[in-house]
C-alpha positions in Angstrom: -11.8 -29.0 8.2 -13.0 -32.4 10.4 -11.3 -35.6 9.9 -13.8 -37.0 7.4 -14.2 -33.8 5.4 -10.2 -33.7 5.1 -10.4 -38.0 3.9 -12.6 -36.7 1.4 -11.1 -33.9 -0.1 -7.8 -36.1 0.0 -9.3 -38.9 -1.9 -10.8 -36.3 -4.2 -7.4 -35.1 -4.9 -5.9 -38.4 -5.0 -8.3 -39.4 -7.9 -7.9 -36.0 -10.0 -4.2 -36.6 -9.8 -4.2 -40.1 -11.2 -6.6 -39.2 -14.2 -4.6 -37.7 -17.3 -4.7 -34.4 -18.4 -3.6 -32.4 -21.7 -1.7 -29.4 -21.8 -3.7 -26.5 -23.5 -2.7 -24.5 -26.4 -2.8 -20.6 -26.1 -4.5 -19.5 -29.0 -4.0 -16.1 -30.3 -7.6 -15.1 -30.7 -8.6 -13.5 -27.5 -12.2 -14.9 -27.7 -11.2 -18.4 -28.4 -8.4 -18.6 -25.4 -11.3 -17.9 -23.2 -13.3 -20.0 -24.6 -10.9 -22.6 -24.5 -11.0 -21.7 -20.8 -7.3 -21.0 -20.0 -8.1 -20.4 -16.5 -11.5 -20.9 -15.2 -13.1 -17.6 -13.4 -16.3 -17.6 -11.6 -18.6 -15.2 -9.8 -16.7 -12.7 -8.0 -13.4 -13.7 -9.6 -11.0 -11.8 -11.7 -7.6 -12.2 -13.1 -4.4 -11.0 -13.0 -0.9 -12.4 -14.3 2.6 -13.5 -11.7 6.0 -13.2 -13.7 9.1 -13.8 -11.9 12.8 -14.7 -12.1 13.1 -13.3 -15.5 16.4 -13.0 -15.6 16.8 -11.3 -18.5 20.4 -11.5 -20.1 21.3 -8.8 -23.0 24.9 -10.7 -23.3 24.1 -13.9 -24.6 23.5 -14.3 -28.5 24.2 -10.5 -29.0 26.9 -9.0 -30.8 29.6 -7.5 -29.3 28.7 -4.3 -31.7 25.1 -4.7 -29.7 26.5 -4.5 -26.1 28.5 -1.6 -26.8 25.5 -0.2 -28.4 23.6 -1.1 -25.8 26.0 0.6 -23.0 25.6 3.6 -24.9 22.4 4.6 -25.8 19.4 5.6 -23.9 17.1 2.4 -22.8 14.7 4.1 -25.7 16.8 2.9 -28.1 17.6 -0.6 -26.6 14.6 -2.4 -28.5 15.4 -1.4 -31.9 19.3 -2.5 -31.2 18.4 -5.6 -30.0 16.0 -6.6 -32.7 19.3 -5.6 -34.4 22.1 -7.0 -32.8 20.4 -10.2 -30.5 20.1 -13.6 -31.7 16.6 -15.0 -33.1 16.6 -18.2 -31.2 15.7 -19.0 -27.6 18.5 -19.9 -25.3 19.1 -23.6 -25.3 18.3 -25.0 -22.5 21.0 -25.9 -19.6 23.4 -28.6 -21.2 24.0 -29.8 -17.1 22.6 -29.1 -14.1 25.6 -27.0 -13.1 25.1 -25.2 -16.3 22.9 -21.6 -16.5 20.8 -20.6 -19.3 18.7 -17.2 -18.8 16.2 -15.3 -20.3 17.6 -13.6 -23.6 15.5 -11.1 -25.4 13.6 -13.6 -28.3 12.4 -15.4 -24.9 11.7 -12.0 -22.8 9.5 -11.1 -25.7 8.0 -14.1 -26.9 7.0 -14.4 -23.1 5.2 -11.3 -22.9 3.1 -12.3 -26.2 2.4 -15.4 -24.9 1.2 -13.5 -21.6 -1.3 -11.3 -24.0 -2.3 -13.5 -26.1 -4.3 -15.6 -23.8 -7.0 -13.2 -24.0 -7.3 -12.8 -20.1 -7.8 -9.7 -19.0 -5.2 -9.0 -16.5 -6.2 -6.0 -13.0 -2.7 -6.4 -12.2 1.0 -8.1 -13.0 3.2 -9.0 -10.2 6.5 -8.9 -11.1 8.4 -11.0 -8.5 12.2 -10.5 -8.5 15.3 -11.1 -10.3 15.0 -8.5 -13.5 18.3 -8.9 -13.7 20.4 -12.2 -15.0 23.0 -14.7 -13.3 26.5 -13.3 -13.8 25.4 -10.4 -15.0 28.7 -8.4 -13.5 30.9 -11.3 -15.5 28.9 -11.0 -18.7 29.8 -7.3 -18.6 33.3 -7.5 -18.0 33.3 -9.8 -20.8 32.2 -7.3 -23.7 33.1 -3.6 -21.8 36.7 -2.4 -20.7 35.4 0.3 -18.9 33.9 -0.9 -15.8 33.3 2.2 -14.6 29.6 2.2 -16.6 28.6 -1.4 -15.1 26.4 0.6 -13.1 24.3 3.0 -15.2 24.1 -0.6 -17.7 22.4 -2.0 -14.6 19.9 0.6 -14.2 19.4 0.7 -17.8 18.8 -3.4 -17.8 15.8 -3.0 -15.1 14.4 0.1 -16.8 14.1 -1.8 -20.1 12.4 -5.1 -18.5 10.1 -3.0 -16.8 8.9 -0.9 -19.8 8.7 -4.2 -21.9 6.3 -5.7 -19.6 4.6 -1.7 -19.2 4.4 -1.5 -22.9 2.8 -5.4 -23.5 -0.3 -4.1 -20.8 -0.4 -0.2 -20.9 -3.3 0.2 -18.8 -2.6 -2.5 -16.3 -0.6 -1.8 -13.0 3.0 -3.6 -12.7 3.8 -4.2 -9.0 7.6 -5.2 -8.4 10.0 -6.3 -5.8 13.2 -6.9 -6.2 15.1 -9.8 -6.3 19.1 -11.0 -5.0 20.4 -10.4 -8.6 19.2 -7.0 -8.9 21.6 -4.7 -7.4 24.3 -2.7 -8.9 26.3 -4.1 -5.6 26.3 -7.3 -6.3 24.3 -10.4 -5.8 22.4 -10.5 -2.3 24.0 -7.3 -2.1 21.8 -4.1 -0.8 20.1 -3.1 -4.5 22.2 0.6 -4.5 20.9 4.3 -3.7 21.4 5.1 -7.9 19.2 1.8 -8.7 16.8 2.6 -5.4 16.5 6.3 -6.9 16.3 5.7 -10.5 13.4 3.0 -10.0 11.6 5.0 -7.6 10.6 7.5 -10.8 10.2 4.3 -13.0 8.2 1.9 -12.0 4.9 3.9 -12.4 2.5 2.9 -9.6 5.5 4.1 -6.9 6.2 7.2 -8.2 2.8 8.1 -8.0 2.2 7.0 -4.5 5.0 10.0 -2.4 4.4 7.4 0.7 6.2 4.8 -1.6 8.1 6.1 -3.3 10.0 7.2 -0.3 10.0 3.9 1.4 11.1 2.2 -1.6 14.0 5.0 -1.9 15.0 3.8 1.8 14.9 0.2 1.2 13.4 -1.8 -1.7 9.9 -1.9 0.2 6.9 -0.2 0.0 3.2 -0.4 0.2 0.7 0.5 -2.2 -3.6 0.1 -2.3 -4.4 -2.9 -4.0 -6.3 -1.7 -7.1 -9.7 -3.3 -7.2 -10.5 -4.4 -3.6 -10.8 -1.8 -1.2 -9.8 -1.6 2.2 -6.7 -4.3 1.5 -2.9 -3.4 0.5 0.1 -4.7 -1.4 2.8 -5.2 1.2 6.4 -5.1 -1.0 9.0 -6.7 0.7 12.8 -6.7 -0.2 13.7 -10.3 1.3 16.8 -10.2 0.1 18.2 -7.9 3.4 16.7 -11.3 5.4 18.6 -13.9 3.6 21.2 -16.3 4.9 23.6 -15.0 2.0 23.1 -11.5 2.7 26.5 -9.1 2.0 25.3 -5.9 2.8 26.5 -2.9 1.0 24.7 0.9 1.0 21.6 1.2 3.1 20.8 4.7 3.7 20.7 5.8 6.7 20.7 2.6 8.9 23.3 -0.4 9.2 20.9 -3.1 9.8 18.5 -2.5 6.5 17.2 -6.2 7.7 15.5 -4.4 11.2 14.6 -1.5 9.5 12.4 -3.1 7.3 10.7 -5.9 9.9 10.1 -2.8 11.7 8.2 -1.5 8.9 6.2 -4.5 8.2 5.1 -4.9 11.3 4.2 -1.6 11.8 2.4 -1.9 8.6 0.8 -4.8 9.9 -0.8 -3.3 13.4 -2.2 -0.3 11.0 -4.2 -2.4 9.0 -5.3 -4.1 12.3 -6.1 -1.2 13.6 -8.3 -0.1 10.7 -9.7 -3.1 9.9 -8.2 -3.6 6.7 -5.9 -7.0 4.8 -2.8 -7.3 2.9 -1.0 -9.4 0.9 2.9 -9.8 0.9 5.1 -9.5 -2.6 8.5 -10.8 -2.3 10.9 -12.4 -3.7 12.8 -15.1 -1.4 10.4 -17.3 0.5 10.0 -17.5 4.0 11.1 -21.3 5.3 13.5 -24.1 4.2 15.6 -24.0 1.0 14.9 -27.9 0.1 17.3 -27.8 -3.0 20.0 -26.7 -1.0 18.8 -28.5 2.4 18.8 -32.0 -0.2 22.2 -31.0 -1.4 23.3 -30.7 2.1 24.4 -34.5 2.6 23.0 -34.0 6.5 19.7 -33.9 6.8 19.6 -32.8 10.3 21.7 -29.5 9.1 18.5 -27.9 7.1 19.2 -24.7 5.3 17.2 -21.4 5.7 16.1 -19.0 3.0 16.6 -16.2 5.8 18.3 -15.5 8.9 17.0 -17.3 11.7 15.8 -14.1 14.0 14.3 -12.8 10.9 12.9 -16.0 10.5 11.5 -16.1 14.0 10.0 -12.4 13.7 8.5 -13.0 10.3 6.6 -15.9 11.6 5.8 -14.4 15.1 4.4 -11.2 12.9 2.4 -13.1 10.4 0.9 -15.5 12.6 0.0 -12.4 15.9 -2.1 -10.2 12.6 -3.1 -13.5 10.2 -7.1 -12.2 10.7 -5.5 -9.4 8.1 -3.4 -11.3 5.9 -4.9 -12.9 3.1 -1.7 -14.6 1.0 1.9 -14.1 -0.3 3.8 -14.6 -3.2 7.5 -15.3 -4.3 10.3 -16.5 -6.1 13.4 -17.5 -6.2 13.3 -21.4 -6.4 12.3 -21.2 -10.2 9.8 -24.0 -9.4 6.0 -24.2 -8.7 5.9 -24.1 -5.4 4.2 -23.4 -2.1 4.9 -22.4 1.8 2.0 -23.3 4.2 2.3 -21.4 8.0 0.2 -23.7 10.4 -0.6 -22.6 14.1 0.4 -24.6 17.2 -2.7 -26.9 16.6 -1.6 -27.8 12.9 -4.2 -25.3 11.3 -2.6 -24.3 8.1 -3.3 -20.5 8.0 -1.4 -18.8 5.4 0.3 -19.7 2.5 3.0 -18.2 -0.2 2.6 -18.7 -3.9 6.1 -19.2 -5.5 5.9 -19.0 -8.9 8.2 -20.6 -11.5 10.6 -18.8 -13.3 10.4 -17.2 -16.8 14.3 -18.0 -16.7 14.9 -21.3 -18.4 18.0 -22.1 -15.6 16.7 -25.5 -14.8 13.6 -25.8 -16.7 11.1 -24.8 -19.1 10.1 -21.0 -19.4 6.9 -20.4 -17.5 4.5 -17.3 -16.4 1.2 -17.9 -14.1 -2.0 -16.4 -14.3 -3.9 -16.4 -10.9 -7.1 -16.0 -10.4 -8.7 -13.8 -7.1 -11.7 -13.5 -5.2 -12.7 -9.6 -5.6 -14.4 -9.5 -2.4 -11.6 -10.8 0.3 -8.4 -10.0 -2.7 -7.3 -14.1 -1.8 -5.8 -16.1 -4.7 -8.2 -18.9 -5.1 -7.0 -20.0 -8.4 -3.8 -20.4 -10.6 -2.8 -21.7 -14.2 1.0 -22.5 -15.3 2.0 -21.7 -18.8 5.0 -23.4 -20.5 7.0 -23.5 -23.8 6.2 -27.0 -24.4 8.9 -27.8 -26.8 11.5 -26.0 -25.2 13.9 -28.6 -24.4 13.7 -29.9 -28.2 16.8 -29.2 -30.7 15.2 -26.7 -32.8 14.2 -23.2 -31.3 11.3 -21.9 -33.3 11.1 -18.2 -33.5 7.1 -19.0 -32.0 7.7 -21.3 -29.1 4.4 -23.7 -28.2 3.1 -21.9 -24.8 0.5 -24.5 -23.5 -0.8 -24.9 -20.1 0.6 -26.9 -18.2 -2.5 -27.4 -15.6 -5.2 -25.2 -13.8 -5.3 -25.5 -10.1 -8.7 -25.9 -9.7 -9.1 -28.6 -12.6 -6.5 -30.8 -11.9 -6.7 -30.8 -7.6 -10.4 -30.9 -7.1 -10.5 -28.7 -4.4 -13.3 -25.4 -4.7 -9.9 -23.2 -4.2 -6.4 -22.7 -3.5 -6.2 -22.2 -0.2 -3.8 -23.1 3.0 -5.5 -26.4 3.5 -5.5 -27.8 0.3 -1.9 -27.0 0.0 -1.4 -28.3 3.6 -3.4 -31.2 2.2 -2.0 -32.0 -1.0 2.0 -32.3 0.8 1.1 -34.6 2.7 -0.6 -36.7 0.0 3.0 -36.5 -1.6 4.5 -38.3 1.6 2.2 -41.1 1.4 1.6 -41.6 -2.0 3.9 -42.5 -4.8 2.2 -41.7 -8.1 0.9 -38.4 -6.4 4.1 -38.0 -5.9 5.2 -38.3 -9.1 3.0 -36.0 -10.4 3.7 -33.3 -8.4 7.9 -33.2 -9.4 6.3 -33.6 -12.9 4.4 -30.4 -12.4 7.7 -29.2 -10.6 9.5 -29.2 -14.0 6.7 -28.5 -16.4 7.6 -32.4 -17.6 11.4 -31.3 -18.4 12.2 -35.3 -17.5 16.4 -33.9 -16.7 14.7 -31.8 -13.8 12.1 -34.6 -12.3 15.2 -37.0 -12.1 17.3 -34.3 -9.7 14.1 -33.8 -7.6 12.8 -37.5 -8.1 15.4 -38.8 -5.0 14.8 -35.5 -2.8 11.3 -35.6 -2.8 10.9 -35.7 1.2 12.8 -32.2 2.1 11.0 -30.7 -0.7 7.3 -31.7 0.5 8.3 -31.1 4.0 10.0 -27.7 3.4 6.5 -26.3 2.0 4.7 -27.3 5.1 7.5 -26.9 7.6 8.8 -23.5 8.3 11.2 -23.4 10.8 14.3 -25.9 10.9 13.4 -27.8 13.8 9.7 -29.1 12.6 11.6 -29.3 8.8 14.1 -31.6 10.7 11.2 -33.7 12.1 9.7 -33.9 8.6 12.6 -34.6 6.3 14.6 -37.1 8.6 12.7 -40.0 9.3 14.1 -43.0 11.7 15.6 -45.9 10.2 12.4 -47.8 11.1 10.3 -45.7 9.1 
């Protein structure tokens, strides 16, 4: 984009920002949601839905009688016990900041009907991490004696989330990586040969694919044909072997499971060079800065990764040396709406990660996105954010008020989501206050407890989407005492 063009579509933006918009009801007749026009979807377009950070919790709100129920009985019988045994109302939200609040099962499911009854009609769901709640080894301890089934309850847990979201779109594939918090090792732990094995067989689209199935058996990764555009593939990623916080723990066959699978990728990589086909990358941790934890920091010049610095350094090297045959990624983790933007030596942004807020309420409103794709290349060129509107209200309705929160397309004025209008927007947030505003609005789905945390740290968190690698993040984020 030339100087003038880029102005232009800044301005644009600007303006769209400023204007108000309305949140959207999802209405539970099919034909009016469309109509309504939850996402908008134009020639050679198609949708398909991004959960992620569900961190389901079976603890919370159910009877001790339930857990023990629960821990032993086959995950077949887990919905009609919970109906049973679990509380009716949604978890209240986080009392304090330092306070966790996850996804019980009145949320899981109301999610999932929320999801359907937009009326979209989904070709795929990307399942992005963290099945598995925060404390979930504590919770256990809590209700069971016998640790010695902590494991099997584990398994259990990411069978049942997975068959939930199976059973809510039979026909649709469910493509899912795993998160830090799902291991029967512990968090950022390696996941576990029994939970490797078990989900292997599971989750449907791997056990079908022998090539998968027994990468995913070795690591937590995989790769798998995307299903409707041909010639381009669904790179799986377990990022969790990359992060900073990594323990270790069982990784079969090889003591560095973090090589082992950069080895794989880029592998993976040169083959689709080689043939001419694309990819996109599912994972769960973000490549880049962590900008809550870099903000928390109290130095600014003392950024802190999501990964490992060599993986770091690799990962970058690898996407930028095959980017002709990447088209996007998506994550995590951060439980915000968020974005990571690579740019080349030049400053060309050239490909960008879609993180996706959490389903989780742990420091905000529940929220699922439904992305829109271009059938032709496979690129996300479009997203929308649900939200329970009255979540952080006193009572907790047994049918929460999903609205949407905003479409992409609608509220930026750009023709599509792409690198440069996310390169584009961030640094409209640097030079412009009420942009700026809007965007940590839009970071919290309006939950006003989570805009004022983010409010004062606004700076590392538009320069970690744009700014990879700690040294250009550094540049960004500290700015002289003249500026």
């Amino acid at each position: 984009m030339d100087a003038r063009r880029q102005v232009a579509a800044a301005i644009l933006l600007l303006a769209c920002w400023l204007l108000p918009f309305h949140a959207m009801p999802v209405g539970t007749n099919p034909r009016q949601a469309l109509q309504d026009g939850i996402v908008s979807v134009r020639r050679n377009e198609r949708t398909f839905l991004i959960l992620t950070d569900i961190h389901f919790d079976p603890f919370t709100g159910t009877d001790p009688r339930g857990v023990e129920a629960l821990a032993s009985n086959p995950v077949e019988k887990w919905p009609s016990i919970l109906e049973s045994h679990a509380g009716r109302d949604l978890p209240a939200p986080p009392a304090t900041p330092a306070a966790r609040s996850d996804t019980n099962y009145a949320l899981l499911v109301s999610a999932l009907e929320a999801a359907r009854g937009t009326g979209t009609p989904y070709d795929y769901v990307l399942v992005t991490g963290d099945y598995l709640g925060h404390d979930f080894e504590k919770k256990y301890r809590e209700f069971m004696l016998d640790s010695h089934g902590y494991q099997n309850f584990v398994i259990k847990t990411m069978v049942f989330v997975n068959r939930m979201i199976q059973q809510s779109f039979p026909d649709v594939p469910i493509v899912g990586a795993l998160g830090n918090n799902d291991s029967i090792v512990g968090d950022y732990a390696a996941p576990g040969e029994p939970l490797l094995a078990a989900l292997s067989k599971e989750w449907k689209i791997v056990a079908e694919n022998p090539d998968a199935a027994r990468d995913f058996r070795q690591g937590g990764y995989y790769a798998l044909p995307h299903p409707t555009v041909p010639g381009q593939e669904f790179l799986v990623l377990n990022t969790t072997v990359w992060s900073r916080l990594y323990t270790g723990g069982t990784s079969p066959g090889n003591s560095d499971a973090g090589a082992l699978e950069m080895h794989w990728l880029i592998s993976r990589l040169d083959d689709l060079r080689a043939r001419g086909h694309t990819a996109a990358l599912i994972m769960h941790l973000p490549p880049g800065i962590d900008a809550y934890a870099s903000s928390k920091s109290g130095k600014c010049s003392t950024p802190v990764a999501f990964w490992k610095k060599p993986y770091l350094d690799e990962f970058v090297a690898a996407i930028e040396g095959h980017k002709d045959s990447l088209r996007d990624g998506y994550a995590g983790h951060t439980h915000i709406n968020d974005f990571r933007v690579l740019s080349d030596a030049a400053g060309t942004p050239y490909f960008a990660t879609n993180i996706a807020p959490s389903m989780s309420p742990d420091s905000h409103n529940p929220e699922f996105e439904i992305g829109v794709y271009n059938t032709v290349s496979g690129a996300l060129v479009d997203y929308a954010v649900l939200y329970i509107k009255n979540f952080a209200g006193s009572a907790f309705p047994a049918k929460p008020d999903w609205e949407k929160a905003y479409d992409f397309r609608q509220l930026s004025g750009f023709p599509s989501y792409s690198p440069a209008s996310l390169r584009t927007i961030s640094l409209l947030v640097r030079s412009n206050e009420l942009v700026r505003s809007k965007l940590l609005d839009l970071f919290a789905t309006h939950m006003s407890a989570a805009i004022s945390l983010s409010a004062k740290d606004w700076r590392p968190y538009s320069c970690a989407q744009t700014e990879i690698t700690p040294g250009a993040f550094v540049a960004c984020s500290c700015p002289s005492a003249a500026q």
